[in-house]
C-alpha positions in Angstrom: 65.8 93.1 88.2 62.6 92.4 88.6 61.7 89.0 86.7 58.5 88.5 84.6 56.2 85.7 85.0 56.1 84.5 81.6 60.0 83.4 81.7 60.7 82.6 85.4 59.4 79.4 86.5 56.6 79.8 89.4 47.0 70.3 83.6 45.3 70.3 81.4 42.4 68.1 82.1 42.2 64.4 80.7 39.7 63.8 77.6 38.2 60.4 77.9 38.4 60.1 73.7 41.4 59.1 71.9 40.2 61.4 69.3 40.6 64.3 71.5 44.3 63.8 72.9 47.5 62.4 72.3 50.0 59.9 72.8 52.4 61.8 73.9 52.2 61.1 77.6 55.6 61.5 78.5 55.5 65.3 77.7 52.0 66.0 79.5 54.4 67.0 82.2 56.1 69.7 79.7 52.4 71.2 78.2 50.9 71.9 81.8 54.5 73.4 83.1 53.7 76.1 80.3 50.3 76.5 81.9 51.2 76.1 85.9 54.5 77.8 85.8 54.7 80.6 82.6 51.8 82.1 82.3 49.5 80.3 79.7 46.1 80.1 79.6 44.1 76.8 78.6 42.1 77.0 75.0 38.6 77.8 76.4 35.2 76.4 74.4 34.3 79.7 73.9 37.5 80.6 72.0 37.4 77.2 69.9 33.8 78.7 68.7 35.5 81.9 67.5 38.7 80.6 66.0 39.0 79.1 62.8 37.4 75.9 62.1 40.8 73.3 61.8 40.8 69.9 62.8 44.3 70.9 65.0 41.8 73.6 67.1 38.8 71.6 67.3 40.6 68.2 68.8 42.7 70.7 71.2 46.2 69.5 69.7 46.0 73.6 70.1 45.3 73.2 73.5 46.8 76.5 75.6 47.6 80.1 74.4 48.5 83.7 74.9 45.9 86.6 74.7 44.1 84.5 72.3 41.2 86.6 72.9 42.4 89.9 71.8 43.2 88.8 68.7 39.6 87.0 68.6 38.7 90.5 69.0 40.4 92.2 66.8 39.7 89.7 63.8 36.0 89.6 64.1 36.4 93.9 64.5 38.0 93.7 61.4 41.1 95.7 62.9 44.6 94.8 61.8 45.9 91.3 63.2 48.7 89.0 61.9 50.0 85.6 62.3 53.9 84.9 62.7 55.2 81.1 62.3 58.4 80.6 60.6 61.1 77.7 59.5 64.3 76.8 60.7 66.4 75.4 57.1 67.9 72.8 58.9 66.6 69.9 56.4 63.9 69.2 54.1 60.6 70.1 55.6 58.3 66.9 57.0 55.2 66.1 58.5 56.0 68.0 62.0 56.6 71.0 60.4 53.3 71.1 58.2 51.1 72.0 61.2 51.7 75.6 62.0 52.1 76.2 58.2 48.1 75.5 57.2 47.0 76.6 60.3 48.6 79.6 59.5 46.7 79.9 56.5 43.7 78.9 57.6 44.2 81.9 59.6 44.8 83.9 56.6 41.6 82.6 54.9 39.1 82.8 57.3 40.4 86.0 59.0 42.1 88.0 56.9 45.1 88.2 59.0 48.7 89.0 57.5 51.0 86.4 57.8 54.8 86.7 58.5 57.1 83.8 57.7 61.0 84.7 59.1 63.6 81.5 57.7 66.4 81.7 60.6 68.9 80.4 58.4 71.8 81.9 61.0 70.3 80.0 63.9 70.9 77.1 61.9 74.3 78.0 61.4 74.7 78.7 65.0 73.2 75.8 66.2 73.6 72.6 63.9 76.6 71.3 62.6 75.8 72.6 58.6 77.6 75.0 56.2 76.1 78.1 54.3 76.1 76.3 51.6 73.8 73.1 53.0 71.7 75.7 54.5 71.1 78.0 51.7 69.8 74.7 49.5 67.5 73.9 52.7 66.4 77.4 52.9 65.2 77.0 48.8 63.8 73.7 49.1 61.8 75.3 52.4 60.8 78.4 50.5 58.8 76.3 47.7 57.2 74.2 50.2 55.7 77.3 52.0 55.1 78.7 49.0 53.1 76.0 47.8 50.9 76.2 51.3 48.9 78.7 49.2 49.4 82.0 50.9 48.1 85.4 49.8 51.1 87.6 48.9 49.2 90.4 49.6 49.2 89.5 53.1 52.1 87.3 53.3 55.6 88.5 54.2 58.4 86.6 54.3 61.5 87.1 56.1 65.1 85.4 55.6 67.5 86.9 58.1 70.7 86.6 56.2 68.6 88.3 52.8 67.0 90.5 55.4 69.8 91.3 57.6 69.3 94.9 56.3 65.9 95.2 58.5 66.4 92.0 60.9 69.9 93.1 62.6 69.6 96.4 63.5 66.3 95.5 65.5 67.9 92.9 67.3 70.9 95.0 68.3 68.3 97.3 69.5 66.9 94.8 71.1 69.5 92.8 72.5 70.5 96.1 74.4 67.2 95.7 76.3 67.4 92.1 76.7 69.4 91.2 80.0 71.8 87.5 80.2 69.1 86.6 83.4 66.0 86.8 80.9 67.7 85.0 78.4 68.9 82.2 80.8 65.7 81.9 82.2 64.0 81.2 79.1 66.4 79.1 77.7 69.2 77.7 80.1 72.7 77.7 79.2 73.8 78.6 75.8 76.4 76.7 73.5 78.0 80.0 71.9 77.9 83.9 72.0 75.9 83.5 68.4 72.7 81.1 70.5 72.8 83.8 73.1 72.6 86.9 70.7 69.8 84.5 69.0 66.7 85.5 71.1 66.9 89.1 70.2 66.4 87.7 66.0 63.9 85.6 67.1 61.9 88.7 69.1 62.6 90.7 65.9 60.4 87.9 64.0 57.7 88.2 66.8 57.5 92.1 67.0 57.9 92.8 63.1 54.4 92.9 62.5 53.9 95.8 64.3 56.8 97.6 63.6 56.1 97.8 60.5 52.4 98.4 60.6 51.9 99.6 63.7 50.1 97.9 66.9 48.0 95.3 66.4 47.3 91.5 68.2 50.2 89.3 66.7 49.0 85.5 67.8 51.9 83.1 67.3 51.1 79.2 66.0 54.1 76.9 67.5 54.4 73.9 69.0 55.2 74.1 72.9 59.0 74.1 72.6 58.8 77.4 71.1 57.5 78.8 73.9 60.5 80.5 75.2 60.6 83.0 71.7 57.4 84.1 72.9 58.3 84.8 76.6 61.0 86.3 75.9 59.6 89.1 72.8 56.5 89.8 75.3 58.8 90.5 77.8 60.7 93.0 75.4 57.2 94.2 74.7 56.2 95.1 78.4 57.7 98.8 78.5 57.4 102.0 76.7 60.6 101.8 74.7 59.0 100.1 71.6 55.7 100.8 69.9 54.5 97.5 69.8 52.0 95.2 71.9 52.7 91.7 73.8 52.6 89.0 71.0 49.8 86.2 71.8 50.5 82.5 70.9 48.8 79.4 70.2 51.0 76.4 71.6 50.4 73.2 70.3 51.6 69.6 70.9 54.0 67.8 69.2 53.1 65.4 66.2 54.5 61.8 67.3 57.3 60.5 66.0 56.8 57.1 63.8 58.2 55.2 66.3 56.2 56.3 69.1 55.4 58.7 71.6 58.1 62.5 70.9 58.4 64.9 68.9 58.9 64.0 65.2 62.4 65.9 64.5 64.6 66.4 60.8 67.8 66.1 62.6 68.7 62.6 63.8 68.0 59.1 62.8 64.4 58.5 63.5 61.8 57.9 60.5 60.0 60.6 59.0 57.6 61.6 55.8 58.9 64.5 54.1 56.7 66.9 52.2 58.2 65.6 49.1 58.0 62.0 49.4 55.7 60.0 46.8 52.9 57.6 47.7 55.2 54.4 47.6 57.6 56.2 50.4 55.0 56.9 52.8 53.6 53.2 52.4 57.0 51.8 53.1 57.8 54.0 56.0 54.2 53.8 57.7 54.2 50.5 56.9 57.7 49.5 58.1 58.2 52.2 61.0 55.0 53.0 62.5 54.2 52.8 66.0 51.1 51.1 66.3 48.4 50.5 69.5 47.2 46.6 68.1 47.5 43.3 69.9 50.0 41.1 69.0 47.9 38.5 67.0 44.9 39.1 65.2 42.8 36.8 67.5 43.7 38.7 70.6 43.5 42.5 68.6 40.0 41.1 67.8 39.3 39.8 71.2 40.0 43.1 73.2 40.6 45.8 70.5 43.5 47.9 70.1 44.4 51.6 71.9 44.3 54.4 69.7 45.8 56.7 71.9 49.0 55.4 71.7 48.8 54.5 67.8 50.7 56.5 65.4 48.9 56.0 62.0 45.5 57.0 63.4 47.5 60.1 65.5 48.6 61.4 62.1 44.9 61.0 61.5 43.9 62.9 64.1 46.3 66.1 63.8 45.4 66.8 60.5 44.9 64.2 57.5 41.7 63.0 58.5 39.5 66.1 58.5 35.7 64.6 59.3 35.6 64.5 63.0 33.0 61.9 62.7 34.8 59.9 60.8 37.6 59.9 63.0 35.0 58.5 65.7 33.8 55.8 63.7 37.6 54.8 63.2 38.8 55.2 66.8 35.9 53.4 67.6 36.1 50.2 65.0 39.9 50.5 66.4 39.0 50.0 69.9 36.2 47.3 69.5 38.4 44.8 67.2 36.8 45.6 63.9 39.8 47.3 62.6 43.1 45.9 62.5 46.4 47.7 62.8 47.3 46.8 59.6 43.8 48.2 57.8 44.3 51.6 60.0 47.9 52.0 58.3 46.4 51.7 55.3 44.1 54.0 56.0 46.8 56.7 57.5 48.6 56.1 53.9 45.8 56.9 52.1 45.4 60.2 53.6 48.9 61.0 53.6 49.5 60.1 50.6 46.7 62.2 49.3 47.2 65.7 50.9 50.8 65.2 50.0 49.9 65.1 46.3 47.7 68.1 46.6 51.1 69.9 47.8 53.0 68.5 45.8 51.1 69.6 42.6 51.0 72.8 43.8 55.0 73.4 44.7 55.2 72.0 41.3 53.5 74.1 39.6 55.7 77.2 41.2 58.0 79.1 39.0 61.7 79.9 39.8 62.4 81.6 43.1 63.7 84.8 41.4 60.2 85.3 40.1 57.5 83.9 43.0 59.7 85.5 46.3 59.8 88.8 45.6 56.2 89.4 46.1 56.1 88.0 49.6 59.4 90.1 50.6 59.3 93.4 53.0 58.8 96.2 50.4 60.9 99.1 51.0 58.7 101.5 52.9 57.9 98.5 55.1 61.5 98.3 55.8 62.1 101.5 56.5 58.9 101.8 58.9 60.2 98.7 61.0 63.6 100.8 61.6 62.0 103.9 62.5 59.9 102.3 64.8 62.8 100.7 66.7 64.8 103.7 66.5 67.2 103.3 64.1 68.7 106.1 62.2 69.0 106.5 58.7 72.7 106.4 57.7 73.5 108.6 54.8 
């Protein structure tokens, strides 16, 4: 077989500013591997004048991508695009996951692109050690924080594969007919169970659904750079003539830092996190008690030679999303470095923000009705379900 690019293995340059990269140095390594060995392409200036004006494109936390530019195209054409991120119910949603959800609908807003969100509640199943039952109460809790994100249901679809198992299953077994044990292992190593190893054909279902249900059109992809291999592996899927459907594009981001330093912030093991429904007081505490900071150890000496933003966690969560006035952020990173601003004052100042757009979502998932009466406008409508399995070729059974 002959092996694509995009999953076979085969930098990005330094930005003097702390407000234009991360801590995260001991993944730099990871982010260019997607760019020197799979295929991505760095974000260009030219494409952060034409995408949407977020504080996560315009301080390159978005910092590589996939045909970016065709859906550039089609956007400002005004031909169909969409955007597909989705949520894996595997605990209640936090910080790391907010990202790719408000980027998503910044994408919505200032493009008009439709927006497909698929829940892999079976993955979950597959690949943590939780029942139905603690998953289906995850997968609620998840739906009314992405509901409360704001999206248009006239151009939002969401997708839960055990609800949707109607539409998502028979694509991936047509899929997974296609999709050979080499690709899958290149993309993703060794798998812990037949279910992990069927997985990648769901997770190409979520990537190609767009345009199987609407026909082709540029599908750009929001995800942090772990996620890469979904992406590999639908394009590859998409590189033939069996399916009507075009490769997906992506937008890989970094990772928001864990509180306790440099990592990806992650739901599922003992490190510190802010979850979307935690109240001012929590976040205090937590930042205040776990939060990696770049300070001096006395106040004479943080005074004396100033403190390192780049590896300082309050003002990363600053710059990845909750402080939104790029010259702001300056005049902070700045006051940081000189001495003027201690690492207690910046805390307080990453609180504050926090604290304040996590109200704002708040208020709105509060003010959402029961499930049973906000989902079903975001759900695959019939025709649409029956367009997605025509277009992979399955049958109608009587």
């Amino acid at each position: 077989m002959t092996r694509n690019p995009e999953t076979t293995p085969t930098a990005e340059q330094p930005i003097a500013s702390a407000a234009t990269r991360t801590p995260d140095t001991a993944s730099e390594d990871e982010y260019a591997k997607l760019i020197e060995q799979f295929g991505a392409e760095p974000v260009t200036d030219d494409q952060l004048d034409r995408l949407p004006d977020h504080p996560a494109i315009r301080r390159r936390t978005f910092y590589a991508g996939r045909d970016v530019d065709r859906y550039l195209d089609a956007a400002e054409s005004g031909e169909p695009h969409a955007i597909v991120t989705g949520v894996g119910p595997s605990g209640p949603l936090h910080l790391g996951h907010v990202l790719p959800l408000y980027v998503a609908k910044r994408f919505q807003d200032e493009t008009g692109a439709t927006v497909y969100l698929p829940f892999s509640d079976d993955e979950k199943l597959l690949s943590r050690d939780l029942s139905f039952e603690e998953i289906g109460e995850y997968t609620r809790e998840n739906l009314r924080d992405v509901l409360a994100v704001g999206f248009d249901p006239d151009r939002t679809r969401i997708v839960i594969d055990t609800a949707d198992a109607d539409v998502i299953y028979p694509v991936a077994v047509t899929l997974a007919e296609r999709l050979t044990p080499a690709t899958v292992d290149a993309a993703y190593g060794e798998q812990a169970n037949v279910g992990t190893a069927f997985y990648p054909a769901v997770q190409s279902t979520h990537l190609l659904l767009p345009q199987l249900v609407s026909g082709h059109q540029p599908t750009l992809v929001p995800i942090a750079a772990d996620q890469d291999p979904h992406v590999r592996v639908a394009r590859d899927l998409a590189d033939g003539e069996a399916l009507p459907v075009d490769k997906p594009g992506a937008l890989l981001g970094r990772f928001l830092p864990g509180l306790d330093g440099p990592g990806k912030m992650s739901s599922s093991d003992d490190a510190p996190t802010i979850s979307l429904t935690d109240d001012r007081e929590t976040v205090a505490e937590t930042v205040r008690e776990h939060a990696y900071t770049g300070g001096r150890v006395t106040i004479e000496e943080h005074r004396d030679r100033g403190g390192d933003p780049a590896v300082d966690v309050p003002f990363q969560y600053l710059r990845y999303l909750f402080e939104p006035d790029d010259d702001e952020l300056t005049r902070i990173e700045h006051a940081y470095r000189d001495g003027d601003l201690l690492s207690g004052e910046l805390k307080e100042l990453a609180i504050g923000r926090i604290g304040d757009f996590l109200e704002s979502h708040q208020h709105r998932r509060e003010g959402l009705g029961s499930l049973a009466d906000e989902l079903p406008q975001y759900q695959l409508t019939a025709t649409e379900r029956r367009r997605a399995l025509d277009a992979a070729g399955v049958p109608t059974v009587p």
